[in-house]
KEMAR-882152 format. One record per residue (C-alpha): x, y, z; residue number from 1. Coordinates in Angstrom, 2 decimals. Layout:
<<X; Y; Z>; NUM>
...
! end
This chain:
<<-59.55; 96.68; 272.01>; 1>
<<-58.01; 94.05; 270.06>; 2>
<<-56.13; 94.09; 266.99>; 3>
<<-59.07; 92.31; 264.96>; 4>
<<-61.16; 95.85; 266.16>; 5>
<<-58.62; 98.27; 265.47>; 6>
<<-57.88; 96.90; 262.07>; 7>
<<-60.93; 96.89; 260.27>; 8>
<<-59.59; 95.34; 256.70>; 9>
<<-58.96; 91.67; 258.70>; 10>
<<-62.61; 91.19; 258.84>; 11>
<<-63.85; 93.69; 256.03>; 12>
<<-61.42; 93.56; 253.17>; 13>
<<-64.32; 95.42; 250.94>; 14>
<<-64.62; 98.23; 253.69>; 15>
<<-64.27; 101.64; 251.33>; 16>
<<-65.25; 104.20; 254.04>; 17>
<<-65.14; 104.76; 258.18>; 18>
<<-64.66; 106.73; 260.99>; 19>
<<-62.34; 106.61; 263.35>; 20>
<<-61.11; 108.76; 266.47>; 21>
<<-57.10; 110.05; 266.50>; 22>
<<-55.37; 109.27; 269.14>; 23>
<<-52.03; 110.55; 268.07>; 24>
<<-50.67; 113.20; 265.90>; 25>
<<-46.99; 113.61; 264.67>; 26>
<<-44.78; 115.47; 262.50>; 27>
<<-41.87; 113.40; 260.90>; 28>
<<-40.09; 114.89; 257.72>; 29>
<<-42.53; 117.91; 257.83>; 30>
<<-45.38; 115.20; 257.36>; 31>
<<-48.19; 114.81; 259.58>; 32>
<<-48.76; 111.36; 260.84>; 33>
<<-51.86; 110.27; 262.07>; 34>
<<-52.73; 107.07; 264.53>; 35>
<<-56.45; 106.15; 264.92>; 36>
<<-58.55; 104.07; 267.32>; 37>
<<-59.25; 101.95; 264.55>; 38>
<<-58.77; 101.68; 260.36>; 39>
<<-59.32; 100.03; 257.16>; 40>
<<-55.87; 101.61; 256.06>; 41>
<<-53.67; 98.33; 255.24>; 42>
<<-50.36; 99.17; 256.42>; 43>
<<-47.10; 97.62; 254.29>; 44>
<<-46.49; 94.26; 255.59>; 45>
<<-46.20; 90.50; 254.48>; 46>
<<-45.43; 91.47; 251.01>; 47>
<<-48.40; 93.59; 250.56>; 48>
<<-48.16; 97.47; 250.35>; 49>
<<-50.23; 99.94; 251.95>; 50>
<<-53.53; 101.60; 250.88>; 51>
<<-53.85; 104.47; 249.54>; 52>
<<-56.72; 106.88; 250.34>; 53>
<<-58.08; 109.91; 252.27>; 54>
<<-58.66; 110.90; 255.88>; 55>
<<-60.97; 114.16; 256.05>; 56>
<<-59.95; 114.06; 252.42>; 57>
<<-56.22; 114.70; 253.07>; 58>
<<-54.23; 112.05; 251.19>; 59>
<<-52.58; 109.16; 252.78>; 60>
<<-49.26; 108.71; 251.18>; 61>
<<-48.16; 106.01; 253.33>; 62>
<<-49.68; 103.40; 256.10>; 63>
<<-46.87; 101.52; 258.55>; 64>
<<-46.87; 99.59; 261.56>; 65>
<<-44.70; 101.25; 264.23>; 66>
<<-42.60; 99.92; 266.44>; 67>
<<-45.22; 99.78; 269.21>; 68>
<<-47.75; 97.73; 267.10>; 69>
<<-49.86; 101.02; 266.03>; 70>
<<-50.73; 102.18; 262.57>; 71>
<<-49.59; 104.99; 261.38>; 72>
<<-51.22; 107.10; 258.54>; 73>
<<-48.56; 109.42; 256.61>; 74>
<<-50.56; 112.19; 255.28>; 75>
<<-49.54; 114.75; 252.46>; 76>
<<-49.62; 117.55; 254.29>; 77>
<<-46.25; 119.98; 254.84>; 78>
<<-46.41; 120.65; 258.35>; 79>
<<-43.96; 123.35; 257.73>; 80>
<<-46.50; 125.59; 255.45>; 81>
<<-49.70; 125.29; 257.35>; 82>
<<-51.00; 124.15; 260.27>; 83>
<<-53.03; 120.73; 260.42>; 84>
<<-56.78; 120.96; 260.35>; 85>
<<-56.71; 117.77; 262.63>; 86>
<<-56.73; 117.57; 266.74>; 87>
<<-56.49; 114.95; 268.92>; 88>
<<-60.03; 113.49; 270.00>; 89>
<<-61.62; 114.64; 266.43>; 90>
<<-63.70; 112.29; 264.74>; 91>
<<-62.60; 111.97; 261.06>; 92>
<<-63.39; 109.89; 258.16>; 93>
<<-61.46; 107.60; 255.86>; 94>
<<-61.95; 106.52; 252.69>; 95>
<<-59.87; 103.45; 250.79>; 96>
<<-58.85; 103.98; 247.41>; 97>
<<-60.59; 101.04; 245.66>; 98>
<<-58.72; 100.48; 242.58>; 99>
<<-55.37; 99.71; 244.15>; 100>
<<-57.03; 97.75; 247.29>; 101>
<<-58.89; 95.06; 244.91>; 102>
<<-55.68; 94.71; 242.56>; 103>
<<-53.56; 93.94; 246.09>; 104>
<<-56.67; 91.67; 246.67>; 105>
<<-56.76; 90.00; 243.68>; 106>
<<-53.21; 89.59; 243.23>; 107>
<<-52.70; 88.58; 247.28>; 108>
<<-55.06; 85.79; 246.66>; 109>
<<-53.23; 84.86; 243.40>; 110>
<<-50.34; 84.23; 245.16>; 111>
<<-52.19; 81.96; 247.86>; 112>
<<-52.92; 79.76; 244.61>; 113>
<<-50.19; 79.85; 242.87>; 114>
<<-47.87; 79.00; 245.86>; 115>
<<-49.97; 75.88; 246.76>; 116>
<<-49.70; 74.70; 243.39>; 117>
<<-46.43; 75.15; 243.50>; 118>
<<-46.10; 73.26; 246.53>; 119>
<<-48.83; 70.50; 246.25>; 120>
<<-47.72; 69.84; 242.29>; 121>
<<-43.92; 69.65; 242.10>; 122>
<<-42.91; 69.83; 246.01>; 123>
<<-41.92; 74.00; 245.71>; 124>
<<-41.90; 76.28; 248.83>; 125>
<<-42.63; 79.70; 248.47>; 126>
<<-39.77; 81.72; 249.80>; 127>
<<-40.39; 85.07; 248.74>; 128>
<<-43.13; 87.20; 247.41>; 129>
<<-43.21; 91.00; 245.84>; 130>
<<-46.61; 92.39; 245.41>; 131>
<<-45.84; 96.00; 243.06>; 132>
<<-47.74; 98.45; 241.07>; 133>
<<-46.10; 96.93; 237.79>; 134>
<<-44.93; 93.51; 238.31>; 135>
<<-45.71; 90.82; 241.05>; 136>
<<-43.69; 88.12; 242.15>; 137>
<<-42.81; 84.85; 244.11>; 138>
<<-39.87; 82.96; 244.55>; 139>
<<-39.48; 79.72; 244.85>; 140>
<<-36.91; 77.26; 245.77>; 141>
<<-36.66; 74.93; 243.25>; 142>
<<-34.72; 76.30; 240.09>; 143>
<<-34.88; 73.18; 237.93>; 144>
<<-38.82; 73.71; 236.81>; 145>
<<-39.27; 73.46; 233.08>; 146>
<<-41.82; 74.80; 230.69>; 147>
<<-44.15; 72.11; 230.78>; 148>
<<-43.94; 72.41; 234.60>; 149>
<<-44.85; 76.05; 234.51>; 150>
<<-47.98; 75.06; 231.82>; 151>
<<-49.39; 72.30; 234.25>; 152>
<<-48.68; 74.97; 237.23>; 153>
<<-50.50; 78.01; 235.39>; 154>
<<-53.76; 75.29; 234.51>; 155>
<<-53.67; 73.91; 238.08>; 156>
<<-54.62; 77.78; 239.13>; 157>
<<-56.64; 78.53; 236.70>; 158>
<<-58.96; 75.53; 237.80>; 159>
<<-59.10; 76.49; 241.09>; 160>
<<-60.10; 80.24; 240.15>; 161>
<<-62.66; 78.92; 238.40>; 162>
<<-64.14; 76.62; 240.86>; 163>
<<-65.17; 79.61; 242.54>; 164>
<<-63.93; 78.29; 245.49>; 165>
<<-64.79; 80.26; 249.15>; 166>
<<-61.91; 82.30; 250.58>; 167>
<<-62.44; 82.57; 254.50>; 168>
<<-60.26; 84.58; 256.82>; 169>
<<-60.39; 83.66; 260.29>; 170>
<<-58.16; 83.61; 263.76>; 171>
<<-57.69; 81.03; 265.50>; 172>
<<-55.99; 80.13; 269.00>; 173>
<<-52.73; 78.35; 269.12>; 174>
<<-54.00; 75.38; 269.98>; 175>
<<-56.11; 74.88; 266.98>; 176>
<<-53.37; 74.94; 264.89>; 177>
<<-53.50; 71.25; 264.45>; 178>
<<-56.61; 71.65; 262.96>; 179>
<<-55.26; 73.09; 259.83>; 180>
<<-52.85; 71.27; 257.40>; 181>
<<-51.16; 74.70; 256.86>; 182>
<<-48.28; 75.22; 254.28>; 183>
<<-45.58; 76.81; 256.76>; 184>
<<-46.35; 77.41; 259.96>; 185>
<<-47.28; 81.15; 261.51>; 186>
<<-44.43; 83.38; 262.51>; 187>
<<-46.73; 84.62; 265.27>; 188>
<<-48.17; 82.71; 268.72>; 189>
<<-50.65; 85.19; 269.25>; 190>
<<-53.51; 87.41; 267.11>; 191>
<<-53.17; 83.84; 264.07>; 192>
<<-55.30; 84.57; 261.18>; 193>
<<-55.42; 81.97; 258.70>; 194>
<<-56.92; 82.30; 255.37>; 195>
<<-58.71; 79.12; 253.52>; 196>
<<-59.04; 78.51; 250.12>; 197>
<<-62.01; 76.08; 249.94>; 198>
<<-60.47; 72.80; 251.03>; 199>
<<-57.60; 73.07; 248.71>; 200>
<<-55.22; 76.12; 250.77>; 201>
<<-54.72; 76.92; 254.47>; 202>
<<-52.43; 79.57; 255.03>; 203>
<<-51.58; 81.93; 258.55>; 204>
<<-51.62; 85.43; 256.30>; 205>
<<-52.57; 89.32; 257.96>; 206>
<<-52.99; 90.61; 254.38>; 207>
<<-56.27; 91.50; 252.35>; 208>
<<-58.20; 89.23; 250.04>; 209>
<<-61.12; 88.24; 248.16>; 210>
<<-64.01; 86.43; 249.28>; 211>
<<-64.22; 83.65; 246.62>; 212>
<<-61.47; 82.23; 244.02>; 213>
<<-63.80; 83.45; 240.71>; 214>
<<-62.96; 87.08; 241.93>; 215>
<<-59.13; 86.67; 241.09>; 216>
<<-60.40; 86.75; 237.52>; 217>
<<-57.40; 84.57; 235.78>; 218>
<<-54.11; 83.91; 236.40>; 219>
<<-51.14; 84.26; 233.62>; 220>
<<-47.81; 83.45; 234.76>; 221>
<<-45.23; 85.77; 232.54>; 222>
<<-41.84; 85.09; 232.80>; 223>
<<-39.23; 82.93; 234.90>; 224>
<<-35.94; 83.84; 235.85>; 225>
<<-33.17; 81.85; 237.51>; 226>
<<-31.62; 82.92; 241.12>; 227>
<<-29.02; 81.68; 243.30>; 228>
<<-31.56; 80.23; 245.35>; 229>
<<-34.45; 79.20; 243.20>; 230>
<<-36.63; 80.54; 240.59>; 231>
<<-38.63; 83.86; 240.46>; 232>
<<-42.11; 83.70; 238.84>; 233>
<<-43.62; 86.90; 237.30>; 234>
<<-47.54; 86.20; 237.13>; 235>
<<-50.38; 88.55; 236.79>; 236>
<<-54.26; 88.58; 237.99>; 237>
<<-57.42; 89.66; 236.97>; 238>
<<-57.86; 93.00; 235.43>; 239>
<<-54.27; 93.86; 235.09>; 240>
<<-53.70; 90.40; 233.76>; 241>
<<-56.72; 91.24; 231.15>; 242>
<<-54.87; 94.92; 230.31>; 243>
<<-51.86; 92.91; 229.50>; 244>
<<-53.40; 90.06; 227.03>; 245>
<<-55.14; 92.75; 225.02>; 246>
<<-51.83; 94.65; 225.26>; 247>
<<-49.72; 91.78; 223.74>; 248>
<<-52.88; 90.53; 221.50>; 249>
<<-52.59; 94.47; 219.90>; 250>
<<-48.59; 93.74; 219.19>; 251>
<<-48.80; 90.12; 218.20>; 252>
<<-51.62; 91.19; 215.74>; 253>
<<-49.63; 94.34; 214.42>; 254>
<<-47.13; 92.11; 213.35>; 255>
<<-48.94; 89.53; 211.74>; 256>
<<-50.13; 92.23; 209.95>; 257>
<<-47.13; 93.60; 209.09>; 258>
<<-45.60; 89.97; 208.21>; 259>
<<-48.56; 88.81; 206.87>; 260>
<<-49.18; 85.94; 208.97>; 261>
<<-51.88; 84.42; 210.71>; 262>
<<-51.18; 83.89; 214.27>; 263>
<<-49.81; 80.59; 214.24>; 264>
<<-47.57; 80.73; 211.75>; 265>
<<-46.45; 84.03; 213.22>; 266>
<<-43.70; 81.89; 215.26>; 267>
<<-42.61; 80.06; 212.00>; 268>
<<-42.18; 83.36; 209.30>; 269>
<<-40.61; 84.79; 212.65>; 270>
<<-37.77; 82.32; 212.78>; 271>
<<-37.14; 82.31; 208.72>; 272>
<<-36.56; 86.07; 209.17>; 273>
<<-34.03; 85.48; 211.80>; 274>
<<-32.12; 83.20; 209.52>; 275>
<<-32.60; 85.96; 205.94>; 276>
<<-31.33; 87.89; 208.57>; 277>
<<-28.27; 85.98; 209.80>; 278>
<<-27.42; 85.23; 205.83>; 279>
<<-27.82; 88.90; 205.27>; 280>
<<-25.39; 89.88; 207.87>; 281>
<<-22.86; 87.19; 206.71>; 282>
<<-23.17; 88.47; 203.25>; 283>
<<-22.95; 92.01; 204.34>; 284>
<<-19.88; 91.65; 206.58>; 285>
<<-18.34; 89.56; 203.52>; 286>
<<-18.96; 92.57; 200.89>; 287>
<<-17.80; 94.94; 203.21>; 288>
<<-14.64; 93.14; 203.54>; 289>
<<-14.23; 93.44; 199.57>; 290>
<<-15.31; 96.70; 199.80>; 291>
<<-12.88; 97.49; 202.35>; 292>
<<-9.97; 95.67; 200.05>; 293>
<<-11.12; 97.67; 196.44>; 294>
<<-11.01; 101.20; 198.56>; 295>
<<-7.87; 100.13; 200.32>; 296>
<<-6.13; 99.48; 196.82>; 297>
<<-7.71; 103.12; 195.32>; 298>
<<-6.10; 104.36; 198.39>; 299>
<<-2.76; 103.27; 198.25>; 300>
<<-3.18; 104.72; 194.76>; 301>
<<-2.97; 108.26; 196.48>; 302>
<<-0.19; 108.23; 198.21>; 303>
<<2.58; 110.86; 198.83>; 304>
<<6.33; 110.88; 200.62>; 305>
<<6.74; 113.50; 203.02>; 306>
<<10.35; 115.17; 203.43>; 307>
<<11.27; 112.56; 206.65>; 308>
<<10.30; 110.01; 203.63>; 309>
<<7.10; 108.64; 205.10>; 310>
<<4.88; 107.31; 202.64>; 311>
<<1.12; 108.20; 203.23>; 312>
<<-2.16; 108.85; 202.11>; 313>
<<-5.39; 109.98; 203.34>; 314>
<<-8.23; 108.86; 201.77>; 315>
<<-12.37; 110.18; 201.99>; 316>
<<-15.16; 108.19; 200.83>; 317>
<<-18.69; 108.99; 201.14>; 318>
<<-20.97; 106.07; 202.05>; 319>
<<-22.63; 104.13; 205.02>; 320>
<<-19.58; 103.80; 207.06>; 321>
<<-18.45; 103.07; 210.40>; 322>
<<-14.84; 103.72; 212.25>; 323>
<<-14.02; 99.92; 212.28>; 324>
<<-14.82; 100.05; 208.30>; 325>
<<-12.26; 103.05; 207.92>; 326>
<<-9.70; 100.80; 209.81>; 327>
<<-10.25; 97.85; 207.64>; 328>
<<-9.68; 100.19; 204.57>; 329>
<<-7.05; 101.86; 205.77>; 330>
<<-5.21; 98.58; 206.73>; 331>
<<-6.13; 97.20; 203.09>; 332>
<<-4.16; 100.43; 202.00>; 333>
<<-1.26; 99.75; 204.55>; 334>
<<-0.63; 96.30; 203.33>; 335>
<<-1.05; 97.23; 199.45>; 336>
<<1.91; 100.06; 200.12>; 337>
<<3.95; 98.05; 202.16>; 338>
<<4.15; 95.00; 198.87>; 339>
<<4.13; 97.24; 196.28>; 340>
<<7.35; 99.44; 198.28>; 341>
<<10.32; 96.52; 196.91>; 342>
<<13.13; 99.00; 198.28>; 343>
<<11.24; 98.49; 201.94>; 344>
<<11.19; 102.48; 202.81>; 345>
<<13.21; 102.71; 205.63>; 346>
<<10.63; 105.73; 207.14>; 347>
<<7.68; 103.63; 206.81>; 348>
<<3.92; 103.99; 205.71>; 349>
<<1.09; 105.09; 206.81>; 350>
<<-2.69; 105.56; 206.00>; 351>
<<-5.66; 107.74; 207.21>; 352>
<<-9.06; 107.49; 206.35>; 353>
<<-12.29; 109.42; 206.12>; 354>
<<-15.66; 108.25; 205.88>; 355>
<<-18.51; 110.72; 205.70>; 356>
<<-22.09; 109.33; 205.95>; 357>
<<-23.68; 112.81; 205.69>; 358>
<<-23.66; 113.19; 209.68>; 359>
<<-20.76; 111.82; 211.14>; 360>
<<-17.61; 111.73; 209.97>; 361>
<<-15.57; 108.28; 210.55>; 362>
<<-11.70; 108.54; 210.96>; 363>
<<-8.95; 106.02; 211.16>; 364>
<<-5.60; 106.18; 211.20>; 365>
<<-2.62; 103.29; 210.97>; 366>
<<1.07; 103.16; 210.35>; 367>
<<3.66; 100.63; 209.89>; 368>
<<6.21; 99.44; 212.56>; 369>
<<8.89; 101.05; 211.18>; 370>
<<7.68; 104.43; 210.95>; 371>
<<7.64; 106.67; 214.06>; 372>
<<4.15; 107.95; 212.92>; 373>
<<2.19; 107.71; 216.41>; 374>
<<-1.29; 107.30; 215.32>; 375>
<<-3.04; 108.18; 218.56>; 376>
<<-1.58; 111.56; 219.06>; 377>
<<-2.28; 112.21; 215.19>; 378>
<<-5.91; 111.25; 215.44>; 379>
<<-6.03; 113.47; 218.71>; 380>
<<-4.59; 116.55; 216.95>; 381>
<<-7.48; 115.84; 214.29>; 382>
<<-9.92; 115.79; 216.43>; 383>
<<-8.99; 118.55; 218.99>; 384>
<<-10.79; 121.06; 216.77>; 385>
<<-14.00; 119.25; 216.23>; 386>
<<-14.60; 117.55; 219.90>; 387>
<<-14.66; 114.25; 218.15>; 388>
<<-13.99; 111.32; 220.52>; 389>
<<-11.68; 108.32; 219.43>; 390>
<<-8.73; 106.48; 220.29>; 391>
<<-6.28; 103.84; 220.01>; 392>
<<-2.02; 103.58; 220.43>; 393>
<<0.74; 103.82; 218.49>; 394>
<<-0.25; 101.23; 214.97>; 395>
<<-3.27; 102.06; 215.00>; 396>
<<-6.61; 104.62; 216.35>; 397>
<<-9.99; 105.27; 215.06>; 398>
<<-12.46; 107.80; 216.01>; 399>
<<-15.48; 109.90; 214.95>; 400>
<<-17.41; 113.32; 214.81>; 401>
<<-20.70; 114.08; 215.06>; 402>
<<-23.20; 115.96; 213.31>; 403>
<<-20.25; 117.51; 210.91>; 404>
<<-21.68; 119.55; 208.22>; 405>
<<-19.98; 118.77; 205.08>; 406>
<<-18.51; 121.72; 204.02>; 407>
<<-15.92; 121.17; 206.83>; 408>
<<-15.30; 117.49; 205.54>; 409>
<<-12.67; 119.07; 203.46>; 410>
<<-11.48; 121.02; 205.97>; 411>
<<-11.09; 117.62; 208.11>; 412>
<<-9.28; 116.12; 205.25>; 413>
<<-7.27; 118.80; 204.50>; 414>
<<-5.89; 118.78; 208.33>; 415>
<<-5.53; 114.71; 208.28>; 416>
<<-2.97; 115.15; 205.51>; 417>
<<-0.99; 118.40; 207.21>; 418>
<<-0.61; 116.89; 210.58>; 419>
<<0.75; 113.12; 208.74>; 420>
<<2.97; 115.27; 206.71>; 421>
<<4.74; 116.67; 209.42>; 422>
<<5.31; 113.39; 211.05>; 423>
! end
């Protein structure tokens, strides 16, 4: 029997149901595997995963080509629970989950086209290809392709979808191999199948497609991305490449709606947000810095001498923030204490701060270089009670708590000021 008999999908990709004899029955993993006579099953190969589907409507979890050249059918059946209600000899029958065949069909095809654009357009050789569930692939290995290269690329196959153009699988012998002006030549010398795309493709392929061009539906390439060897292309077919228009049509309309902006000037109000945006974060991170300098002032206003003479205070504010803004108050409070101390206190200062935003509780901590407070084992002896997380050395450590209830805000506060005062 040859291989184009025992593998029925070379000759029938649209082949949904058959029968077959087993020859061979295994157990590997506690999975029965099954080899037939013949099958429509396409095993992984080329690119191209298997089929899914049924045999005496068991389900076929995986299809591979051993390493004797036979196809094996992984079923979902634990060995290990039941036995198997297949034998060797039995006629059974299989059936091809359609769905995912056409999609590898459609997209298999895709790739044909897309490749020989590639190649025929700007000179590109297709040197890899991913067909998944979720995203499909080639690379290619020319990385210096621009936009404009990719538009004239994406038209290119979308004319030759639409020219409904014949797709014809066929083997040939070895020596006929001159007869087609094929884009690489076949990794095999035996059992060639090459698959035409009108006059405008040859190409030696094993996997499954459709029979005409118009059946790939459309082609949308999505993204590009930049390898050490090339560029990838992300590209889409048919129905899935439908699903995903209307799924980006749904969002781009959502926001015009939201923006309230007709679709091409979508782009425009787009980019003037991103710059109201930048100016707004530039403004914001300027008034912070004020805010950060008024607080640090009221503060320094606070502060106490412990009996080693340290000068400190610990400060709480309520508001919107952050550990890095209690730092940047607290240092505001550092340097006001440190000019308005003329006699240059021998013990030092330092500051702690508290910000509560009515969740989590902000802390920072910092100390001049001529005190011995060590800030990071005071915030540490803060936090140990609270499992807050922080950090930071000797000048200076900031930190935070989560989900604090306020009524132990005070408590916090009230334990930032004992453990400073004992420094």
């Amino acid at each position: 029997m040859t291989i184009q008999s025992q593998r029925l999908y070379y000759d029938k990709s649209y082949l949904m149901s058959f029968e077959a004899t087993i020859e061979g029955l295994a157990t590997s993993d506690s999975r029965l595997e099954v080899e037939l006579d013949k099958t429509a099953f396409y095993p992984t190969s080329g690119g191209q995963p298997h089929d899914n589907g049924y045999i005496n409507g068991i389900p076929v979890s995986d299809v591979y080509v051993n390493d004797n050249g036979q196809v094996i059918h992984r079923l979902s059946w634990d060995t290990q629970l039941t036995d198997p209600p297949l034998k060797l000899g039995q006629t059974v029958s299989g059936e091809i989950e359609w769905e995912r065949r056409f999609y590898h069909m459609q997209h298999h095809t895709g790739q044909h086209i897309l490749s020989a654009c590639f190649e025929q357009i700007l000179e590109a050789q297709t040197i890899g290809f991913h067909l998944g569930s979720d995203d499909v692939t080639i690379d290619i290995d020319n990385s210096s392709i621009d936009t404009t290269d990719i538009d004239i690329i994406e038209n290119k196959a979308n004319e030759i979808i639409m020219n409904n153009l014949p797709v014809v699988a066929r083997f040939i012998e070895n020596n006929e191999l001159s007869l087609f002006q094929l884009r690489k030549p076949p990794k095999v010398s035996t059992d060639i199948r090459i698959v035409s795309i009108g006059d405008f493709d040859n190409n030696a392929c094993g996997g499954t497609h459709v029979k005409s061009t118009a059946e790939v539906g459309l082609l949308k390439i999505l993204k590009t991305e930049r390898m050490r060897k090339g560029l990838r292309v992300h590209f889409s077919c048919g129905y899935s490449a439908f699903q995903r228009y209307q799924q980006e049509h749904r969002i781009l309309s959502s926001l015009g709606n939201a923006l309230s902006a007709g679709f091409d000037d979508l782009h425009g109000t787009l980019k003037s947000l991103q710059q109201e945006l930048k100016t707004t974060k530039k403004n914001e991170k300027f008034f912070r810095r004020e805010a950060a300098q008024h607080l640090g002032r009221e503060a320094a206003g606070n502060a106490t001498s412990c009996p080693s003479g340290l000068v400190y205070s610990v400060y709480h504010v309520d508001g919107p923030y952050g550990p890095g803004d209690a730092k940047g108050i607290a240092l505001a409070a550092l340097t006001t204490l440190q000019h308005a101390d003329v006699s240059e206190n021998p013990s030092g200062h330092a500051v702690g701060v508290i910000a509560y935003d009515g969740q989590k509780l902000s802390l920072a901590v910092v100390s001049s270089p001529n005190s011995t407070v060590n800030c990071n084992v005071v915030l540490d002896r803060v936090l140990e009670d609270y499992r807050g997380k922080g950090g930071g050395n000797q000048a200076s450590a900031q930190g935070s708590i989560q989900n604090l209830p306020r009524a132990q805000v005070d408590e916090v506060t009230t334990k930032f000021e004992t453990v400073l005062s004992q420094c």
